[in-house]
N, C-alpha and C positions, 0 to 999 in steps of 0.2 A: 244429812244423807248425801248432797251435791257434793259439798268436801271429802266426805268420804270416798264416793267414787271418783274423785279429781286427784287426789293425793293418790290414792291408786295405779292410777294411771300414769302419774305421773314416775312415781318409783319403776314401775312397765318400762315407762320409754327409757327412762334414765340405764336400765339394766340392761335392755336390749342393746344401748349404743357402748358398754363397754367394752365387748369383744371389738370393736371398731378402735377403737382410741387404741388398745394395747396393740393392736395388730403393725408390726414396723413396716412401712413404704418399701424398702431397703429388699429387693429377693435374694433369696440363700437356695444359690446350684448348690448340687450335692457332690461333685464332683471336677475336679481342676487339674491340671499341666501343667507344669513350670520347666522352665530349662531357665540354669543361672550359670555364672562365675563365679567360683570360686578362688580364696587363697587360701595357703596351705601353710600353714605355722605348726612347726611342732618344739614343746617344749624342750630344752635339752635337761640332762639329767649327770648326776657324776655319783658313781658306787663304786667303790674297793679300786679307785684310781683311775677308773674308766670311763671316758667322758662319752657320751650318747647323745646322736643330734641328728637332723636333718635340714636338707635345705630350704630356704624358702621357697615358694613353688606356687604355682595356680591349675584352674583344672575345671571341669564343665561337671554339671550334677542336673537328673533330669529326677523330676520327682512325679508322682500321679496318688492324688486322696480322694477319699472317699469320705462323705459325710453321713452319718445315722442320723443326725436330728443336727438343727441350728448349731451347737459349737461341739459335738462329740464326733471325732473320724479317727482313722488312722491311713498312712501312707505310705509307701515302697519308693525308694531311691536307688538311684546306679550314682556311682561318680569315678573321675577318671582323673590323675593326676600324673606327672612325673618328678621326683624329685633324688637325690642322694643321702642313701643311711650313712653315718657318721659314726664310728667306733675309735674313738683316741687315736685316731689318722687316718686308719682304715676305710675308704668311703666305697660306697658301692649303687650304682647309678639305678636305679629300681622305678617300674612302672607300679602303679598303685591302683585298684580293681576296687570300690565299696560299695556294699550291697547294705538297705535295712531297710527297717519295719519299724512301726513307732508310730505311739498313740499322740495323736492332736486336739490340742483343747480350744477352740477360737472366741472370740466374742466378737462377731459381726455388728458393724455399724455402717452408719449411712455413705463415710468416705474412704474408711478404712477397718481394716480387721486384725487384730494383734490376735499371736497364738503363742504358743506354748507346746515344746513334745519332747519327751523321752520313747527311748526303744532301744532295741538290740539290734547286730547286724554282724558283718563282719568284711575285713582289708585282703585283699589276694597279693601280696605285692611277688611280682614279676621281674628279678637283676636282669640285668646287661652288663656282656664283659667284664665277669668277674669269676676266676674260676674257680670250680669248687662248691658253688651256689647254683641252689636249686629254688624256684617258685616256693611260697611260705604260705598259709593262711594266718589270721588272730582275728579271733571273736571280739566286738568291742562293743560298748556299753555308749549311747548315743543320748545327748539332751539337745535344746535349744528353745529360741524362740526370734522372734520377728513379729513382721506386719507383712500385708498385704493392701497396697493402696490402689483405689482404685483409676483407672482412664475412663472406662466405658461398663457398661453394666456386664460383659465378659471378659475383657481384658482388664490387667491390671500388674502392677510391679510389686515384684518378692522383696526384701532387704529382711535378712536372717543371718543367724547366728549359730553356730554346731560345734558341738564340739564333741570328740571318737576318743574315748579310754579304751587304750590296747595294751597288747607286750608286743614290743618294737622286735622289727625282724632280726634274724640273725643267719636265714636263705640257709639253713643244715652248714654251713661253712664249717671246715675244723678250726679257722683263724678265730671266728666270731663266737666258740662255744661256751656259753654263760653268758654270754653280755647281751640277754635281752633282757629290756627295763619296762617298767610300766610308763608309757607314753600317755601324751596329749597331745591331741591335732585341734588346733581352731581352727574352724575354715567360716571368716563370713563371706556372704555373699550379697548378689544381686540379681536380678532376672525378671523376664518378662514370661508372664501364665494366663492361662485362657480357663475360666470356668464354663461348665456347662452342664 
């Protein structure tokens, strides 16, 4: 009978301390800031003899996420570049506007957080001195992923990876008509963000 209610008890305590053990040290804000640097690589392309390119480039991206639970959020970004569209000579010096949305998947750990996110968004690019061209949009199709390592239990450093499938501008020009291509922009980064 003593055994019985010993083992009992025992199986008690043992259950009661497992939400304990599973519970991680590690707190998960729901919500975070980043401003990073960026570069700007886009791939060149060559169709019906037309070669498509831009320059290399850099540019600041401010991003803000929201978390539903430990690794499911999604996020809004601005970013801001300047670089030159390239058409078989043709260049045309263009400021570049990106907006998006995109689902993030994290797995939080003690020193570091790697993620994961696709979304949609889309490029505004803005010429200068070029005549003939006018501001452009293109919808683009957004992946990536990184980490998040931590300094302090609200700060910490971004290093990520992105990359924007577009159709590369061609600013209404009559010089540039047809020659927009399906683009790729990689832009990694780096940056310091504050959760809270």
């Amino acid at each position: 009978m003593f055994v019985k209610y010993l083992t009992s008890a025992a199986i008690a305590a043992a259950l009661c301390s497992v939400p304990v053990l599973a519970q991680d040290e590690t707190p998960v804000y729901r919500n975070d800031v980043t401003v990073q640097a960026f570069g700007s690589f886009v791939k060149s392309t060559t169709q019906n003899g037309v070669r498509q390119s831009a320059t290399d480039s850099g540019g600041v991206l401010a991003s803000y996420r929201f978390f539903f639970n430990r690794y499911n959020g999604v996020e809004v970004n601005y970013g801001y570049s300047l670089n030159t569209q390239s058409y078989s000579g043709i260049g045309v010096n263009s400021y570049s506007h990106e907006g998006s949305a995109d689902y993030v998947f994290r797995f939080p750990l003690r020193h570091w957080s790697p993620f994961v996110l696709a979304g949609a968004g889309g490029l505004a690019f803005d010429p200068k001195g070029f005549t003939g061209a006018s501001n452009q949009g293109r919808a683009a199709f957004v992946y990536g992923a990184g980490a998040d390592f931590n300094m302090s239990k609200h700060i910490y450093v971004r290093a990520e990876y992105r990359g924007l499938v577009y159709d590369s501008p061609t600013f209404g020009a009559t010089e540039l008509h047809g020659f927009d291509r399906v683009a790729h922009r990689a832009e990694p980064s780096i940056g310091f963000g504050y959760r809270f």
